[in-house]
PDB file of N, CA, C, O and CB in Angstrom:
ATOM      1  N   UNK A   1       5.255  12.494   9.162  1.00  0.00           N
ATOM      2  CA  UNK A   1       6.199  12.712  10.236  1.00  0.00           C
ATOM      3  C   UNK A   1       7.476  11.915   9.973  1.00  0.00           C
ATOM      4  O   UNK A   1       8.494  12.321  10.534  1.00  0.00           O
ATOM      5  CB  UNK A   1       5.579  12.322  11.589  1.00  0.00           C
ATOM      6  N   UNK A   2       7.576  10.551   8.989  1.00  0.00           N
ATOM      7  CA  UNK A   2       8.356  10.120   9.458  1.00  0.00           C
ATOM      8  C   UNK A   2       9.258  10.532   7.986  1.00  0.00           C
ATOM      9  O   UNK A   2      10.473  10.334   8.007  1.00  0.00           O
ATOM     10  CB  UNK A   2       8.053   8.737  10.107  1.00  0.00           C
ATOM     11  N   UNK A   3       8.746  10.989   6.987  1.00  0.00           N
ATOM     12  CA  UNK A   3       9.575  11.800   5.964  1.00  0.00           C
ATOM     13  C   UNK A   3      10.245  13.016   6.363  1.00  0.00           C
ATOM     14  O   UNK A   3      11.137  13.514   5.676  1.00  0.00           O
ATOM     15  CB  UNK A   3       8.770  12.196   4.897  1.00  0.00           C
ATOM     16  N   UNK A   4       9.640  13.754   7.994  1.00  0.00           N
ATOM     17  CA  UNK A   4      10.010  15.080   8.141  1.00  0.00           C
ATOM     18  C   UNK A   4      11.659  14.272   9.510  1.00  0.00           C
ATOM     19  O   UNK A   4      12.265  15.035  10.263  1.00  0.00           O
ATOM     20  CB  UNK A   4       8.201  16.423   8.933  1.00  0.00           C
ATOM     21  N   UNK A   5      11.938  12.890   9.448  1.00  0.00           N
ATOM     22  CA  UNK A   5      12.256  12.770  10.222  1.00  0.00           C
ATOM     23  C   UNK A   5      12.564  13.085  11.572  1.00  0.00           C
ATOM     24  O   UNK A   5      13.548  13.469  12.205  1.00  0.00           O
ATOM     25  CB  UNK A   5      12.508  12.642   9.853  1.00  0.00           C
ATOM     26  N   UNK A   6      10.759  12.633  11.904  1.00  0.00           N
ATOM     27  CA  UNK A   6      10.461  12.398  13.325  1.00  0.00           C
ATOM     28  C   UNK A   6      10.296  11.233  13.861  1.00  0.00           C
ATOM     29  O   UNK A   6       9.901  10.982  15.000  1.00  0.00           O
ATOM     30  CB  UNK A   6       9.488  12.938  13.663  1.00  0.00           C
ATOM     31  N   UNK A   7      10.621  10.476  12.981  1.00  0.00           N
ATOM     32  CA  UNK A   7      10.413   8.554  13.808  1.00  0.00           C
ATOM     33  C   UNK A   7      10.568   7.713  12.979  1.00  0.00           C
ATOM     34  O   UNK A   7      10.931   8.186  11.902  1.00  0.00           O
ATOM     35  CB  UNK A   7       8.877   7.942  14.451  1.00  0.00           C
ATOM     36  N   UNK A   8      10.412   6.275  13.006  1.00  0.00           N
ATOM     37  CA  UNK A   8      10.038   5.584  12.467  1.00  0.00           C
ATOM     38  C   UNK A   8       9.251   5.185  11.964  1.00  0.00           C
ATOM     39  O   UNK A   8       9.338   4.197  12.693  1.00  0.00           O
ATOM     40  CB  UNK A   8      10.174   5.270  12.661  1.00  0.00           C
ATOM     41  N   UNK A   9       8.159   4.862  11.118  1.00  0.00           N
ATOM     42  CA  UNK A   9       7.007   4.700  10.858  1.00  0.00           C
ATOM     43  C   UNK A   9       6.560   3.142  10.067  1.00  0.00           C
ATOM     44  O   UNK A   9       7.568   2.665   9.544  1.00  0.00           O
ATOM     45  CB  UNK A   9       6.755   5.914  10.133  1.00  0.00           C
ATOM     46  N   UNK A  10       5.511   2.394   9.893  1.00  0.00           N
ATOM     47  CA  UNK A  10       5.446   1.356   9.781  1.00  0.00           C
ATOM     48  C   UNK A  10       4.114   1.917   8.080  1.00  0.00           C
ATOM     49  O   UNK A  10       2.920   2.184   8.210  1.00  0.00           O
ATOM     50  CB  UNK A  10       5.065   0.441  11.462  1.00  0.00           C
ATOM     51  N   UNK A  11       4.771   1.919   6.968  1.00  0.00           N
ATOM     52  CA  UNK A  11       4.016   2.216   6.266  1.00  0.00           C
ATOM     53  C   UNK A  11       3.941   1.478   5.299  1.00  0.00           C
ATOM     54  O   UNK A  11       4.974   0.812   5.233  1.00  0.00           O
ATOM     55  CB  UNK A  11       4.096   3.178   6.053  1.00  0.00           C
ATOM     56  N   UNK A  12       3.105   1.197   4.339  1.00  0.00           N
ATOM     57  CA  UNK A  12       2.658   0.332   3.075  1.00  0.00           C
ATOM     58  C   UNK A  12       3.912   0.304   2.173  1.00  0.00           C
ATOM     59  O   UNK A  12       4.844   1.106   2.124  1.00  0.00           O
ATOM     60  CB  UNK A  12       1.292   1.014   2.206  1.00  0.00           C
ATOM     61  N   UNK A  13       3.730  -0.639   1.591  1.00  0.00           N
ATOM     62  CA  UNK A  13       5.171  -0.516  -0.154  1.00  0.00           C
ATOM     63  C   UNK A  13       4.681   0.400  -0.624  1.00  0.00           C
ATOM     64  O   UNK A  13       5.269   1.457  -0.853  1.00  0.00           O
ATOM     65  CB  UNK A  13       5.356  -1.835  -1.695  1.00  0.00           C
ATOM     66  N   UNK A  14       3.189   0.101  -0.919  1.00  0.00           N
ATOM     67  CA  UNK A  14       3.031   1.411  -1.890  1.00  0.00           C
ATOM     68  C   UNK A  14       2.435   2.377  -1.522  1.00  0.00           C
ATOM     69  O   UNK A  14       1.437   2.768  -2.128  1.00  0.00           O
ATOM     70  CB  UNK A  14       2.435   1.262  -3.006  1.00  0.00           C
ATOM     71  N   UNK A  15       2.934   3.017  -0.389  1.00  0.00           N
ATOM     72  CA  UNK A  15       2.470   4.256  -0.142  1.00  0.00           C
ATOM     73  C   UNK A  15       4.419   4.963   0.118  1.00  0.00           C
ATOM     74  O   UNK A  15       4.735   6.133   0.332  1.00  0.00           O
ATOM     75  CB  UNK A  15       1.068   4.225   1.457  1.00  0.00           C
ATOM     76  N   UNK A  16       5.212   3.929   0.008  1.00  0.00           N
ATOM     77  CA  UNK A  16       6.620   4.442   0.445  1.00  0.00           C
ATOM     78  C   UNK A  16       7.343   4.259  -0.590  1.00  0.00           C
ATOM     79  O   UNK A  16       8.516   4.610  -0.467  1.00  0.00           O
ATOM     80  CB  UNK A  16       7.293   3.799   1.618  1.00  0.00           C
ATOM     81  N   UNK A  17       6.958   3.722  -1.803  1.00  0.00           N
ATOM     82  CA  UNK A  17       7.825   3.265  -3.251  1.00  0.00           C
ATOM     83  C   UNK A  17       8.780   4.927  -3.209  1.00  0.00           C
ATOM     84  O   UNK A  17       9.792   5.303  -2.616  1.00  0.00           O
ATOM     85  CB  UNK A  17       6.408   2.936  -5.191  1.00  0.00           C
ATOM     86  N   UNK A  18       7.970   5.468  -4.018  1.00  0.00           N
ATOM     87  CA  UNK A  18       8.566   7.034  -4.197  1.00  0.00           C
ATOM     88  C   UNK A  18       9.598   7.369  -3.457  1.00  0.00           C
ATOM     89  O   UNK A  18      10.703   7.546  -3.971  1.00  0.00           O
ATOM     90  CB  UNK A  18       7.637   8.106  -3.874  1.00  0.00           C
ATOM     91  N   UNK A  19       9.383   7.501  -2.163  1.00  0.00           N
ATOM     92  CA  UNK A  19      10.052   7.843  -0.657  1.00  0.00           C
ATOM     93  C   UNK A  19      11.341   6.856  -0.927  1.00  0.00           C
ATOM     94  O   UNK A  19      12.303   7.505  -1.337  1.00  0.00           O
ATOM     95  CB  UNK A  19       8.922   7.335   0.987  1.00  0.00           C
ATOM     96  N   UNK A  20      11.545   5.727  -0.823  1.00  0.00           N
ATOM     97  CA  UNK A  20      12.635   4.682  -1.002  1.00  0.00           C
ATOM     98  C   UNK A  20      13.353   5.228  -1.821  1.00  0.00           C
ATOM     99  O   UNK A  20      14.437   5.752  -1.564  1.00  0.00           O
ATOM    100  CB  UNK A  20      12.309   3.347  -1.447  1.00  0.00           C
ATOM    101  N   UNK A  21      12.616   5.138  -3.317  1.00  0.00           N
ATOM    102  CA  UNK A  21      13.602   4.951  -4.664  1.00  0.00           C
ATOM    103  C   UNK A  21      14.052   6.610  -4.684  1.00  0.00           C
ATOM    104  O   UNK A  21      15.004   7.027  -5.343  1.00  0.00           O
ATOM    105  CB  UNK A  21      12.616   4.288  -6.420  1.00  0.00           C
ATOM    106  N   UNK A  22      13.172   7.466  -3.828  1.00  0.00           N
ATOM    107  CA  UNK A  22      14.231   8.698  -3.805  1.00  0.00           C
ATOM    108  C   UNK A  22      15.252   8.909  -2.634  1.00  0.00           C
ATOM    109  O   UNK A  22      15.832   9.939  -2.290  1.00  0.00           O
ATOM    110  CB  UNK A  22      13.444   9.994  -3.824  1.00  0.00           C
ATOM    111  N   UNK A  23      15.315   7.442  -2.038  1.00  0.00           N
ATOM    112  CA  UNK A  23      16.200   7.991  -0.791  1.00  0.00           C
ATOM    113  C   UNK A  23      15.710   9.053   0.270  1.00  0.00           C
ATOM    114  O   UNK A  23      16.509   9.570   1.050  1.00  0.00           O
ATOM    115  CB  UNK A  23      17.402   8.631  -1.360  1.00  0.00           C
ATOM    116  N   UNK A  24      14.163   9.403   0.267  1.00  0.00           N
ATOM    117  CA  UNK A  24      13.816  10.171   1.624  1.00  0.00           C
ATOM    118  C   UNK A  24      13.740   9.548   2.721  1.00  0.00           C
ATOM    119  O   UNK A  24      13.837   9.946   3.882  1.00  0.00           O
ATOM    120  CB  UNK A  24      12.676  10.782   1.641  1.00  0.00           C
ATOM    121  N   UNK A  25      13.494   8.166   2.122  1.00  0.00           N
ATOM    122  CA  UNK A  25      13.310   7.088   3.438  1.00  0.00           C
ATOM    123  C   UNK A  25      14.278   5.902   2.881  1.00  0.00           C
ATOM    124  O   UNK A  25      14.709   5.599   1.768  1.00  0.00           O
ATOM    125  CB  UNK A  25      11.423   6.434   3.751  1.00  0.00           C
ATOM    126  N   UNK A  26      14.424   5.322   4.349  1.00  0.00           N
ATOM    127  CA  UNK A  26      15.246   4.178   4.031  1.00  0.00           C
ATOM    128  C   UNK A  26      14.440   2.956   5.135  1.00  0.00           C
ATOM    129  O   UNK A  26      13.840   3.212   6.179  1.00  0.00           O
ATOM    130  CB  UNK A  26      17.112   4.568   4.376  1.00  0.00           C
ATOM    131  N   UNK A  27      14.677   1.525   4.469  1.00  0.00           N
ATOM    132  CA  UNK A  27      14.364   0.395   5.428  1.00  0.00           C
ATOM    133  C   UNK A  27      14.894  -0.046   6.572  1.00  0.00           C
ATOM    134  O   UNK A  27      15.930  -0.710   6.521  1.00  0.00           O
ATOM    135  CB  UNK A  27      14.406  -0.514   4.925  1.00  0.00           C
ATOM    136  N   UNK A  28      14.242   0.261   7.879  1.00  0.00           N
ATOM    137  CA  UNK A  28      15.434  -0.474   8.941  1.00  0.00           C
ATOM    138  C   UNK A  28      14.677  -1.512   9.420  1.00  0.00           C
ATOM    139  O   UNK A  28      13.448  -1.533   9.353  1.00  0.00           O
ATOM    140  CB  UNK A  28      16.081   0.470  10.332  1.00  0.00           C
ATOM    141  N   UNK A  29      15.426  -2.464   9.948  1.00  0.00           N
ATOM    142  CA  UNK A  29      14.810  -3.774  11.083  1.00  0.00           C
ATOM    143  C   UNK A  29      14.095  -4.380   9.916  1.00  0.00           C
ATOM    144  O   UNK A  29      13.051  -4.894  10.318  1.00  0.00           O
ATOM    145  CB  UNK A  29      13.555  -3.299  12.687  1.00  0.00           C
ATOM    146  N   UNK A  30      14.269  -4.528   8.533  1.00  0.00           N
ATOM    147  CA  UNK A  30      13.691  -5.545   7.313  1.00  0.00           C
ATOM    148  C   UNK A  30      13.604  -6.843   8.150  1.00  0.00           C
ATOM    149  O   UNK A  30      12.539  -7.409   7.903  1.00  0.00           O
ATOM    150  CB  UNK A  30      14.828  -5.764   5.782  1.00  0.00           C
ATOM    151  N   UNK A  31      14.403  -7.555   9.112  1.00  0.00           N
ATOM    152  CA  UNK A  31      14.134  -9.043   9.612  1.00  0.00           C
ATOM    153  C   UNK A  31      13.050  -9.127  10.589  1.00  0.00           C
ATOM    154  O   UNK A  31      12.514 -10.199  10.868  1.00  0.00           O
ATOM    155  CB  UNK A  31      15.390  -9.682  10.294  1.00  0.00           C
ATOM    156  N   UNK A  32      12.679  -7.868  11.177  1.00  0.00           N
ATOM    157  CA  UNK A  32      11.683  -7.735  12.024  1.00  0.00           C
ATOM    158  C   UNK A  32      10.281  -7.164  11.520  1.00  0.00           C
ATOM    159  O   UNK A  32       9.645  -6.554  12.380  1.00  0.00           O
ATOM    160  CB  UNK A  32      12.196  -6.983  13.000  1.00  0.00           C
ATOM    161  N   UNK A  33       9.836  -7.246  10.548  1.00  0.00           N
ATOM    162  CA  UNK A  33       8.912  -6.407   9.379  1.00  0.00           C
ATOM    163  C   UNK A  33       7.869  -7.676   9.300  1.00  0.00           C
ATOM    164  O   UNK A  33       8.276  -8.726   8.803  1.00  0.00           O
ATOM    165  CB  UNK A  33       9.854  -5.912   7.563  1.00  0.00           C
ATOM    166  N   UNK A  34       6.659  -7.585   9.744  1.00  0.00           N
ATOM    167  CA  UNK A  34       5.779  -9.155   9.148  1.00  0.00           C
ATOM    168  C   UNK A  34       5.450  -8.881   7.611  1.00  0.00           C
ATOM    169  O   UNK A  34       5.522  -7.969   6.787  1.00  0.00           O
ATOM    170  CB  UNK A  34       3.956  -9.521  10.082  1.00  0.00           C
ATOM    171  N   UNK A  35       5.059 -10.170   7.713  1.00  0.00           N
ATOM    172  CA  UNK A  35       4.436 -10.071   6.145  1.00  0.00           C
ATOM    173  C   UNK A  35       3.490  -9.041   5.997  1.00  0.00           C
ATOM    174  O   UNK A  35       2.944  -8.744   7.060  1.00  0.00           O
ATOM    175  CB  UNK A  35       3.660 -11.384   5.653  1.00  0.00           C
ATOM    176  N   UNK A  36       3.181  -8.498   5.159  1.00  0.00           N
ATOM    177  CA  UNK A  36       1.197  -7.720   4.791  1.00  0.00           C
ATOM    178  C   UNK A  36       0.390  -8.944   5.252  1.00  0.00           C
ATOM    179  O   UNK A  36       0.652 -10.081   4.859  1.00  0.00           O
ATOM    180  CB  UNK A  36       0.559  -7.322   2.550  1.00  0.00           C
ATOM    181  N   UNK A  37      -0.310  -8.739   5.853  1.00  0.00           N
ATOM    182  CA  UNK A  37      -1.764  -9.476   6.251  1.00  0.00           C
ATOM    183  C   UNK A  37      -2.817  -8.830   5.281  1.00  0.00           C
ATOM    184  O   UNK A  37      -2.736  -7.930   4.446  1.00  0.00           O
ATOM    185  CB  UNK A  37      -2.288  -9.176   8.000  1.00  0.00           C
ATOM    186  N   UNK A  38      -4.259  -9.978   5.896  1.00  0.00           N
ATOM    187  CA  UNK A  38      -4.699 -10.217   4.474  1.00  0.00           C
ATOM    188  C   UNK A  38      -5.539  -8.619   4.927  1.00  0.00           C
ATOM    189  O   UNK A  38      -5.550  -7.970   5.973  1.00  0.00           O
ATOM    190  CB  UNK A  38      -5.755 -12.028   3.948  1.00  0.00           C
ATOM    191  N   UNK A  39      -6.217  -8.404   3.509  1.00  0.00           N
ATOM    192  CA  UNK A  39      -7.060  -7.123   3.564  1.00  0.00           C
ATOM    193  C   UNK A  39      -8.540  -7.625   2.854  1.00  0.00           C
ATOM    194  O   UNK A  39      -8.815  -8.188   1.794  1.00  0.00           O
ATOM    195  CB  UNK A  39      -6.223  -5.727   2.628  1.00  0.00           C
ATOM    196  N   UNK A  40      -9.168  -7.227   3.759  1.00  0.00           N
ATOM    197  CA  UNK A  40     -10.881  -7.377   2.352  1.00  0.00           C
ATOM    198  C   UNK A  40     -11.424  -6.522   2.506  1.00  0.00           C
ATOM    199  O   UNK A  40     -11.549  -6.014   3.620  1.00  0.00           O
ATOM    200  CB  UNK A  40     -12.246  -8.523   2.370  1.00  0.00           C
ATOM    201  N   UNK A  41     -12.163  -5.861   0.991  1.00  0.00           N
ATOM    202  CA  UNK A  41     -12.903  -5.152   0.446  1.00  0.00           C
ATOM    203  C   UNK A  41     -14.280  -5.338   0.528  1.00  0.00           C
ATOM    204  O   UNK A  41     -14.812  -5.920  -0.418  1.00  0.00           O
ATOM    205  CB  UNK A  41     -12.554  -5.121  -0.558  1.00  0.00           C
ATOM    206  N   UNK A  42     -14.953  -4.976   1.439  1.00  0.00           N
ATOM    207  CA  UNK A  42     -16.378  -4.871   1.461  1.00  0.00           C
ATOM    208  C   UNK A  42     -16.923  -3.821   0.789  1.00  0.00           C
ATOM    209  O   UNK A  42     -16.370  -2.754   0.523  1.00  0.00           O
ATOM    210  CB  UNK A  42     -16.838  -4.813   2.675  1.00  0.00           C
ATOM    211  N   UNK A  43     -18.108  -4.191   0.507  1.00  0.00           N
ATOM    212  CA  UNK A  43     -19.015  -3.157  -0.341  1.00  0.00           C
ATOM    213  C   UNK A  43     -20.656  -3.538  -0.168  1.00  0.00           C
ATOM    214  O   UNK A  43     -20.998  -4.615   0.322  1.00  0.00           O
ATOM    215  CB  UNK A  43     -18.560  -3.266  -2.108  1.00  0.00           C
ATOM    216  N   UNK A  44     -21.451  -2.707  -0.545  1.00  0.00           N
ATOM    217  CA  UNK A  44     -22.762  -3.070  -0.454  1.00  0.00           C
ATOM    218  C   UNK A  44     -23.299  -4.180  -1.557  1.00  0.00           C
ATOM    219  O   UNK A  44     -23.328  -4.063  -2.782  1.00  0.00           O
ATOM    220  CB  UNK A  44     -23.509  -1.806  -0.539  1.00  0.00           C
ATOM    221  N   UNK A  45     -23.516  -4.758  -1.130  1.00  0.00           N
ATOM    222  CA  UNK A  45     -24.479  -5.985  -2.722  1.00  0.00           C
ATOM    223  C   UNK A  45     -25.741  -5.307  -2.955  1.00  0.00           C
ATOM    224  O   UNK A  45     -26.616  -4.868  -2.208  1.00  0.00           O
ATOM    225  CB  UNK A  45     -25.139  -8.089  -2.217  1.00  0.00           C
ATOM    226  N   UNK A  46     -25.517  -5.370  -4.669  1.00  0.00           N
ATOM    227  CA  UNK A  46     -26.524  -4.725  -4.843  1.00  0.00           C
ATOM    228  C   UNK A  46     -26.470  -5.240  -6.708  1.00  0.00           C
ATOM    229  O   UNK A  46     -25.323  -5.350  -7.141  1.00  0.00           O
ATOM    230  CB  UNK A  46     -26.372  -2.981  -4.214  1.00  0.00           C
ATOM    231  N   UNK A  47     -27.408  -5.477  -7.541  1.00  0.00           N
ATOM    232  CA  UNK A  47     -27.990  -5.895  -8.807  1.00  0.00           C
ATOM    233  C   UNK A  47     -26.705  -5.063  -9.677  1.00  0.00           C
ATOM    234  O   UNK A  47     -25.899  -5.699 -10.357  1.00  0.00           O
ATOM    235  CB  UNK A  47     -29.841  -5.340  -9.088  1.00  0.00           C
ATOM    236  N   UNK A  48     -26.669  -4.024  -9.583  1.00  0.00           N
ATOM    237  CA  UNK A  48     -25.492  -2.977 -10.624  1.00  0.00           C
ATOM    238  C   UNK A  48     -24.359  -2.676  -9.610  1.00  0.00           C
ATOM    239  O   UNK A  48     -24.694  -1.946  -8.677  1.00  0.00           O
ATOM    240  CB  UNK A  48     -26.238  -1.162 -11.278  1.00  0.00           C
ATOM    241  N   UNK A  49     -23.147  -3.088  -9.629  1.00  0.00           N
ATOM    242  CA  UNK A  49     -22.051  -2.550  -9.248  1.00  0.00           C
ATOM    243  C   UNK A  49     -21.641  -1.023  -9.585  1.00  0.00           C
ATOM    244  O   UNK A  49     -21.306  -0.691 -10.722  1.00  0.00           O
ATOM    245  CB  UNK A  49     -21.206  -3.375  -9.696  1.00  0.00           C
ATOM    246  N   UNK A  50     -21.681  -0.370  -8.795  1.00  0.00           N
ATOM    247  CA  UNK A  50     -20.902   0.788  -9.020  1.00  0.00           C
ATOM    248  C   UNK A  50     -19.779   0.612 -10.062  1.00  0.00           C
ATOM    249  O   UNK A  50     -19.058  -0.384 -10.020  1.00  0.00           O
ATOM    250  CB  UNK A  50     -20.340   1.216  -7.747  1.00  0.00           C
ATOM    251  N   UNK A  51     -19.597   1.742 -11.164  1.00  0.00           N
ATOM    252  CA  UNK A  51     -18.587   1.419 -11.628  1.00  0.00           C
ATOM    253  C   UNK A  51     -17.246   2.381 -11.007  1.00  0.00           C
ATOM    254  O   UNK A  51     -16.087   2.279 -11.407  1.00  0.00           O
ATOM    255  CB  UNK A  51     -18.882   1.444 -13.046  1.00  0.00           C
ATOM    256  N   UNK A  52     -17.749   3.356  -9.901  1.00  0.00           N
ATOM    257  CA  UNK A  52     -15.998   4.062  -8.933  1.00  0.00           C
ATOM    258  C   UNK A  52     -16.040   2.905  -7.882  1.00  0.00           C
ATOM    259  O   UNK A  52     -15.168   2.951  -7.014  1.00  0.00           O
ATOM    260  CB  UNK A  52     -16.067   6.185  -7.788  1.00  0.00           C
ATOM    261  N   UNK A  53     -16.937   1.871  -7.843  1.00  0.00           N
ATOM    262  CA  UNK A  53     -16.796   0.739  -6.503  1.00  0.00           C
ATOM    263  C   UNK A  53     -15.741  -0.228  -7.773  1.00  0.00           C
ATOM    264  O   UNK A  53     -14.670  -0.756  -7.474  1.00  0.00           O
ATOM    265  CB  UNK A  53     -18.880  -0.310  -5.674  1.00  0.00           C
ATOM    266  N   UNK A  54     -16.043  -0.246  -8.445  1.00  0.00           N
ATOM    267  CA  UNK A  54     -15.152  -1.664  -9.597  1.00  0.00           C
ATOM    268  C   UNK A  54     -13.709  -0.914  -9.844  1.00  0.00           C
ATOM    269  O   UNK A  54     -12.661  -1.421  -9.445  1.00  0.00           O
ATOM    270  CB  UNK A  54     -16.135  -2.036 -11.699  1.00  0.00           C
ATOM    271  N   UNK A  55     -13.741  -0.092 -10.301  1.00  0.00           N
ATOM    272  CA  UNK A  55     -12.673   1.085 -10.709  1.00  0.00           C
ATOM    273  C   UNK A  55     -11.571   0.926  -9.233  1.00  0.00           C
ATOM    274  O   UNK A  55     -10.414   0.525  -9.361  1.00  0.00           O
ATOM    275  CB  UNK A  55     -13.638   3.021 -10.885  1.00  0.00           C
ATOM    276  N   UNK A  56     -11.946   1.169  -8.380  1.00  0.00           N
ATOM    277  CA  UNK A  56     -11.525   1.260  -6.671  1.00  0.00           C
ATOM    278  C   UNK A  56     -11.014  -0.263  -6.628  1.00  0.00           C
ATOM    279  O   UNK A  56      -9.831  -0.591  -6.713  1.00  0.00           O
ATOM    280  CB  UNK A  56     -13.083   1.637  -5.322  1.00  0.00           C
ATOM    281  N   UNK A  57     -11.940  -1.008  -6.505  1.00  0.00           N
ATOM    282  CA  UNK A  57     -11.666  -2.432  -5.902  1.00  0.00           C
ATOM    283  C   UNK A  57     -10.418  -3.044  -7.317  1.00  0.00           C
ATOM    284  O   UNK A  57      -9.347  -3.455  -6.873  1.00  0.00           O
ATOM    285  CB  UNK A  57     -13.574  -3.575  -5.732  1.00  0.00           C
ATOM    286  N   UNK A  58     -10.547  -3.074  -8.534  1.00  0.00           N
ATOM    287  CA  UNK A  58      -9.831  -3.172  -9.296  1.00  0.00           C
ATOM    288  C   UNK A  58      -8.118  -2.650  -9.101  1.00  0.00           C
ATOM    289  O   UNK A  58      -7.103  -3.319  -9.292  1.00  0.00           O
ATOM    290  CB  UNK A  58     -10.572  -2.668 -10.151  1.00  0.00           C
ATOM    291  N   UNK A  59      -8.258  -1.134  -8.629  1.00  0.00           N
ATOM    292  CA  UNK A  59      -6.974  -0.175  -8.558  1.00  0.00           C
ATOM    293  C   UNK A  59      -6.320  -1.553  -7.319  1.00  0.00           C
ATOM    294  O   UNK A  59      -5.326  -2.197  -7.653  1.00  0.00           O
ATOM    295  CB  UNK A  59      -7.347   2.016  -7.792  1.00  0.00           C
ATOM    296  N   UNK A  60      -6.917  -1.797  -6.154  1.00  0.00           N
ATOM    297  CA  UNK A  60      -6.682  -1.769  -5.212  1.00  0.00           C
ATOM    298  C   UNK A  60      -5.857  -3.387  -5.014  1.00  0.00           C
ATOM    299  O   UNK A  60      -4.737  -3.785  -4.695  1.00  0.00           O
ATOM    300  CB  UNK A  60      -7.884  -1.304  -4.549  1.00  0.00           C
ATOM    301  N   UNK A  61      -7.323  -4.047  -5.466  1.00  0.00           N
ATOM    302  CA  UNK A  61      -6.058  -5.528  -6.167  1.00  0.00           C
ATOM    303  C   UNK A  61      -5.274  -5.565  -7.166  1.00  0.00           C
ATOM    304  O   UNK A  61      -5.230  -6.706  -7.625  1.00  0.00           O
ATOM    305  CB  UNK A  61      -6.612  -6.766  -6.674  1.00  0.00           C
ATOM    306  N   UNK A  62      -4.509  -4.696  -7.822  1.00  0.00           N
ATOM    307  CA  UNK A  62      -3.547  -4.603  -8.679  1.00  0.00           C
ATOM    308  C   UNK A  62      -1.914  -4.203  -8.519  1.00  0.00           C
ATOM    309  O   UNK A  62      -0.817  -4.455  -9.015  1.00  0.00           O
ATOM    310  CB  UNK A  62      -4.092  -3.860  -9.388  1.00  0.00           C
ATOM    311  N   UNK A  63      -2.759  -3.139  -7.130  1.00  0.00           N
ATOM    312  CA  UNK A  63      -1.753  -2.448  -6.372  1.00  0.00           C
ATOM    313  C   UNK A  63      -1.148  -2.569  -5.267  1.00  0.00           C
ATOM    314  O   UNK A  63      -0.019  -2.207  -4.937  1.00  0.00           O
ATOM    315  CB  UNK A  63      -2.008  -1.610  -6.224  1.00  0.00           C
ATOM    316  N   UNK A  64      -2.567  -3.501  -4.275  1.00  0.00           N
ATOM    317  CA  UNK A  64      -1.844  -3.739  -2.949  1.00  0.00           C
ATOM    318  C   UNK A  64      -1.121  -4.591  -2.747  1.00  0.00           C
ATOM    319  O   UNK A  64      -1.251  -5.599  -3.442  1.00  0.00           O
ATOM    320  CB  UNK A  64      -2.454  -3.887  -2.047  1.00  0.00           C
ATOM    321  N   UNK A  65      -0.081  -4.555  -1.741  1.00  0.00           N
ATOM    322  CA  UNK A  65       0.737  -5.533  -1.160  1.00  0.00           C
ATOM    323  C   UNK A  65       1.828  -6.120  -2.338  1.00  0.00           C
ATOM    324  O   UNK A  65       2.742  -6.849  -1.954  1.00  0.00           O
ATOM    325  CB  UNK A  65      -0.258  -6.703  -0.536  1.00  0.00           C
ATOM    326  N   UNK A  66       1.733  -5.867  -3.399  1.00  0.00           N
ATOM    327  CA  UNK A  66       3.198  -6.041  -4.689  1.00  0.00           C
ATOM    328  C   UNK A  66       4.165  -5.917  -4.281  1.00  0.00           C
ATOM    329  O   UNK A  66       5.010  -6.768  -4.556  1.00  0.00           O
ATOM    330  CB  UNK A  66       3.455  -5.133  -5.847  1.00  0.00           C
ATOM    331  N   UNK A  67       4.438  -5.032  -3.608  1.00  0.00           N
ATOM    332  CA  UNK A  67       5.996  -4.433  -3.715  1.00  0.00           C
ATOM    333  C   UNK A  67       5.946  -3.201  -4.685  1.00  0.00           C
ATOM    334  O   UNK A  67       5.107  -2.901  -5.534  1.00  0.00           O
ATOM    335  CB  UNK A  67       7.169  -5.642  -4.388  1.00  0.00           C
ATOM    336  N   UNK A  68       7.062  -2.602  -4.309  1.00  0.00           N
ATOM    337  CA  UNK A  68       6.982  -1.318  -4.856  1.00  0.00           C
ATOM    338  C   UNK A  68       7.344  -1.489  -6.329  1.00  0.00           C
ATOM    339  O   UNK A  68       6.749  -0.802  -7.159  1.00  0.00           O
ATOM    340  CB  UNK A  68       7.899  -0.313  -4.108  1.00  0.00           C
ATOM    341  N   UNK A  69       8.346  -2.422  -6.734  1.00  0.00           N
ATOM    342  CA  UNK A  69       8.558  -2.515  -8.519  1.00  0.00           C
ATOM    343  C   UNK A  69       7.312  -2.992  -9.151  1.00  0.00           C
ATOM    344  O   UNK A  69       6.979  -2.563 -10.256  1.00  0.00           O
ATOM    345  CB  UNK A  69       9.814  -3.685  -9.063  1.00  0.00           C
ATOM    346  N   UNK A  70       6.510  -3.976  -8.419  1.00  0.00           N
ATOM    347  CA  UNK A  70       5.240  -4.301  -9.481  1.00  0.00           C
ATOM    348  C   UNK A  70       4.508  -3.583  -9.430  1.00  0.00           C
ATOM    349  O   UNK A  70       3.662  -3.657 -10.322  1.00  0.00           O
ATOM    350  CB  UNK A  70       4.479  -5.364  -9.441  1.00  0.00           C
ATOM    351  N   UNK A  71       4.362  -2.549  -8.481  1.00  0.00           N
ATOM    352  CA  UNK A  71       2.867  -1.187  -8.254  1.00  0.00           C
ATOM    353  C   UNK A  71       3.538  -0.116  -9.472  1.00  0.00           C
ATOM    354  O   UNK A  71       2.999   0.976  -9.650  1.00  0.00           O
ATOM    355  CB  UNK A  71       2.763  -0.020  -6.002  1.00  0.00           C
ATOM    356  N   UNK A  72       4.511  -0.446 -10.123  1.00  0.00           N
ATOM    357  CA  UNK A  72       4.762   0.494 -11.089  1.00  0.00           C
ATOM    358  C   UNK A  72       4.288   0.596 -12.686  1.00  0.00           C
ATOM    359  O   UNK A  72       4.642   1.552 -13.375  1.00  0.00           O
ATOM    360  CB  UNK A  72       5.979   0.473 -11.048  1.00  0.00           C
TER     361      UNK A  72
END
């Protein structure tokens, strides 16, 4: 909605990198924006890790919360 400009929207770096660096979206109220808060990854414990649970959890700390130039 908020690419079809219908609002404002409060979305991830890296779910808006693309959107920015093409100018579909732009940043407003940056002084009013909190930090990312923290996120944790739960999973089941178990003797063998999944390897799409390692693959996932791997993507996910590499990618989240960077900023859009280091998720590149």
């Amino acid at each position: 909605m908020t690419l079809q400009g219908l609002g404002i929207g409060g979305i991830p770096d890296f779910l808006a990198c693309d959107a920015l660096a093409e100018g579909r979206l732009v940043q407003v109220l940056p002084d009013y924006v909190d930090p990312p808060n923290r996120l944790s990854l739960v999973w089941p414990s178990s003797r063998h890790l999944s390897p799409k649970i390692r693959v996932f959890v791997d993507f996910m700390s590499e990618r989240l919360f960077l900023g859009c130039n280091a998720a590149r």
